[in-house]
N, C-alpha and C positions, 0 to 999 in steps of 0.2 A: 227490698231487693238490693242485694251488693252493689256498689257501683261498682263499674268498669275498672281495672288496677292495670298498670304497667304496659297498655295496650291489648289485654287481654280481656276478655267475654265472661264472665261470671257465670261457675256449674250448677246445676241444679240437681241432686239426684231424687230421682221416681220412681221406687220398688215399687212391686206387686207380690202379693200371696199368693203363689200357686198353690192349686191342690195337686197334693201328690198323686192322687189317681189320674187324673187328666188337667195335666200343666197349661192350658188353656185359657184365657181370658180373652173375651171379644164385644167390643162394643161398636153397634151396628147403626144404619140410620145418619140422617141430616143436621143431627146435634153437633157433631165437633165443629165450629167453627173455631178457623186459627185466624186470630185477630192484629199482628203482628205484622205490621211495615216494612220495620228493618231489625235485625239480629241483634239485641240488645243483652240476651243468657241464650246460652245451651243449657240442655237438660241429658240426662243418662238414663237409662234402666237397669235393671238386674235379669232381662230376657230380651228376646226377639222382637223386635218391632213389625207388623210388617203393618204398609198403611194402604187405601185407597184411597185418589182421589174422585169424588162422586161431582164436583163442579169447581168453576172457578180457577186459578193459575196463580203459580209462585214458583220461589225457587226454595227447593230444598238444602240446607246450609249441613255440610258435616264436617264436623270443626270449623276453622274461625275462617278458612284461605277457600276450603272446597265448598260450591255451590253449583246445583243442577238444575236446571228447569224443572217443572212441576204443574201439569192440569189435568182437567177431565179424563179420565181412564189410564192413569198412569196410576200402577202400585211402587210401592219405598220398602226397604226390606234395610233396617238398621240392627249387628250385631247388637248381643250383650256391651254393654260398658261405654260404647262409643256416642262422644257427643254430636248434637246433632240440635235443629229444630225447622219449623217452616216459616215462611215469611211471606206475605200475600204482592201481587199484584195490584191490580184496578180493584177487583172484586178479590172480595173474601175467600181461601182455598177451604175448600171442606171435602171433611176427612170420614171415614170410620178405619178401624184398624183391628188388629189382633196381636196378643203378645204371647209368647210360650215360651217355655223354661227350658231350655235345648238338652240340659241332662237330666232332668226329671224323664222326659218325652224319650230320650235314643235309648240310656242306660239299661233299662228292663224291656227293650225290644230286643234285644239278641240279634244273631243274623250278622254279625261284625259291627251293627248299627252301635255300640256300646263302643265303638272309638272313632264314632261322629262329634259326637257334641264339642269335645275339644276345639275342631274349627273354629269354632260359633266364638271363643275367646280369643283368634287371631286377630288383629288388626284388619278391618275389613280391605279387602281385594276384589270382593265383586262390584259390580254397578252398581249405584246406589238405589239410582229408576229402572223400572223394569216396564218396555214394551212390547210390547205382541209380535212385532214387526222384529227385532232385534233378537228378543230372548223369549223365544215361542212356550217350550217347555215349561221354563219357571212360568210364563205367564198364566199357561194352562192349569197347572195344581193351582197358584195362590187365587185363582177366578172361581174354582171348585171349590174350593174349602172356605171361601164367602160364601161360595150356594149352597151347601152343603149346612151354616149354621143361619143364612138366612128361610132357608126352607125347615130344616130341621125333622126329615122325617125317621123312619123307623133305621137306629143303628148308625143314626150321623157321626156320633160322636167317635167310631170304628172306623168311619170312613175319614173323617177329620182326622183321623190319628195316622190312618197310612198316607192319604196325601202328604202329612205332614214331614214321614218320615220322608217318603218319594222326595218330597221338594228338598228338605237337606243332604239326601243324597247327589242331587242333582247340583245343588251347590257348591258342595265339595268337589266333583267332577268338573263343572266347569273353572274351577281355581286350579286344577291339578294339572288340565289339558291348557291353559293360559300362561301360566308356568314353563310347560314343555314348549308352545310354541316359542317362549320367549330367551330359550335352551340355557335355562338360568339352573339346570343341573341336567347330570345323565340320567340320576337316578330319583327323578321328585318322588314316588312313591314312598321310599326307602328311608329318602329326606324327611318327610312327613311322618313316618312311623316314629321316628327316630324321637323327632321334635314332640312329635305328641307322648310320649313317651316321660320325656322332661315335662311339657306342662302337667301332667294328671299329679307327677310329684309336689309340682309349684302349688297347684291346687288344695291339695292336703297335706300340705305340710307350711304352708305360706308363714306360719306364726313362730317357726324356728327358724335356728340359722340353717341359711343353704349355699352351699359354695356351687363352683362356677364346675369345679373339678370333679367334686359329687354327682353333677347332673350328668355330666359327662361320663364318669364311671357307670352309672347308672346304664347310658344310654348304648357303652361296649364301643366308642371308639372315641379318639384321642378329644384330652381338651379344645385344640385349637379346630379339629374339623368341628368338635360340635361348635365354637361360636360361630363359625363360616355358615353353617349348615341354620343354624336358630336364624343367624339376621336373615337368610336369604328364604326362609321362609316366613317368618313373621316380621321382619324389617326394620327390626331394632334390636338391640342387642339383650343378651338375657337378663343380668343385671338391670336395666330400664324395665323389661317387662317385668319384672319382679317387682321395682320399686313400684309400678302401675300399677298390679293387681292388688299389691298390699292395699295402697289409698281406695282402691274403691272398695275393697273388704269393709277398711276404715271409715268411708261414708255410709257402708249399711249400718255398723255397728253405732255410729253417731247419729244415725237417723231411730233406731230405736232407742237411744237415749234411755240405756238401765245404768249404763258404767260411766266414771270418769275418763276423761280425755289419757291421762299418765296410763292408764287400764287398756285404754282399745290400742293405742301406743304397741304394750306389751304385746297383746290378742294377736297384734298384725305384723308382730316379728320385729319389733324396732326394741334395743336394748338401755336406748337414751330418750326421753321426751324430746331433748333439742333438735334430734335427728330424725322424728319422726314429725314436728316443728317444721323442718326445714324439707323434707319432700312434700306436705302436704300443700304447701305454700304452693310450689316448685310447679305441683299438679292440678291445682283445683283453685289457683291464684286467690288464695285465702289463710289466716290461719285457722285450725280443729277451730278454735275459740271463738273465734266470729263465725264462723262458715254454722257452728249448732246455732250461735246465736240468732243472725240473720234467713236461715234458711230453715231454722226449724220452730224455734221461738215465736216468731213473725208470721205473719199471713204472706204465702208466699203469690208470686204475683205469677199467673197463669197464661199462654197464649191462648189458650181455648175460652170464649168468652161466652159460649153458652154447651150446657148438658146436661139436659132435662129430665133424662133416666131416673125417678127416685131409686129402682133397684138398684141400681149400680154407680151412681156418681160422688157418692160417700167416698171408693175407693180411691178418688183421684184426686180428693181434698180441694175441690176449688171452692 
């Protein structure tokens, strides 16, 4: 494992292979123990985290500065991309969780649900912990949809699919109504269409050039309201978020390790090695070249210190 660089946490990224029919992966039960004291790496994914705590206490760390308390019957609900990990108290925090691919999942439910998932790549805005007492709702779908593949009976996977959707709606809803009360636009609906609008292009086009002007034409009103409009809804500027999504593009493609480094470079819209050298650094406090070596070459080093599942624990590589 990396050490530590420049005061910075060493990343870890953790895809998973959704299936395309049902983007779902859930692993259940008193096996995740997270063995982990103090915050030594974060790790990332490439979908939704959502976690339960089943016993035990800690704090939930999201990024290197934010940390939350964490025990028995508290869920965690971490965006795509964003890092994060858990870190134990006295006793051991044990987990089971669920992951979903948020645009596999909205895109082919129709209903407006095909310009949800978007969210799910904002820089997270909700609570990280979700309690009963605080956030009733969300608590009530993510409690359903653990019983729903703990019990598993006739057409769960139908019902796992709508709570699912319910629950990201509800999500979006409460960032949009948080927003309002915080009277950080007149018009947040509008703001958000807007912005989502730019990221779908950011999305599928990530590996060209994209001006700041283009998004903004694209979006039908002026440059400078669109960057007012981007920071104040995702909370950085677009250019950063650009330079952000390319890198974790860039860590899926160096996690599958088919192409050279100069190669996933180009894949990810950088038109110099040096400069694609110097955000990956910037991002994931490493360089491409160590970051394949030590993080994929290597046995990488796990907080989870037992999972016992033969069916499923191949996919987690410990």
């Amino acid at each position: 494992m990396q050490k530590r660089s420049s005061g910075h946490l060493p990343l870890t990224y953790r895809p998973y292979d959704f299936p395309a029919s049902f983007p779902v992966l859930v692993f259940l039960g008193d096996y995740w123990i997270n063995g982990v004291s103090t915050p030594e790496f974060l790790h990332f994914h490439n979908g939704i985290e959502i976690g339960r705590c089943l016993g035990g206490s800690g704090r939930f760390y999201c990024g290197e500065s934010d940390n939350y308390p964490y025990c028995c019957g508290d869920y965690s609900i971490i965006f795509p991309q964003v890092p994060h990990i858990v870190v134990n108290d006295s006793e051991p925090c044990v987990c089971e969780y669920l992951y979903v691919e948020p645009r596999l999942l909205l895109q082919k439910d129709g209903h407006g649900c095909d310009m949800l998932w978007q969210f799910f790549y904002i820089p997270q805005k909700l609570p990280i912990i979700i309690r009963r007492e605080e956030y009733p709702v969300l608590h009530f779908f993510i409690s359903r949809i653990f019983q729903e593949f703990h019990e598993k009976r006739a057409m769960y996977q139908r019902m796992v699919h709508g709570l699912l959707v319910a629950l990201c709606a509800e999500m979006n809803r409460l960032t949009l109504m948080a927003d309002q009360e915080d009277g950080s636009s007149e018009n947040l609906t509008s703001a958000h269409f807007y912005i989502r609008t730019a990221l779908t292009y950011i999305y599928e086009h990530y590996s060209e050039a994209i001006s700041i002007q283009e998004l903004s034409a694209r979006c039908c009103i002026s440059e400078s309201h669109f960057r007012r409009l981007f920071r104040q809804v995702v909370g950085i500027s677009p250019l950063e978020y650009i330079q952000h999504y390319r890198i974790r593009q860039a860590c899926h493609l160096i996690y599958l390790n088919h192409e050279p480094i100069n190669m996933i470079a180009r894949r990810t819209g950088y038109r110099s090695l040096s400069s694609f050298n110097r955000q990956f650094q910037q991002y994931m406090h490493s360089s491409p070249t160590s970051y394949r070596r030590e993080h994929l070459l290597d046995p990488v080093q796990n907080e989870v210190l037992s999972y016992e599942d033969s069916a499923t624990k191949h996919i987690f590589q410990i």
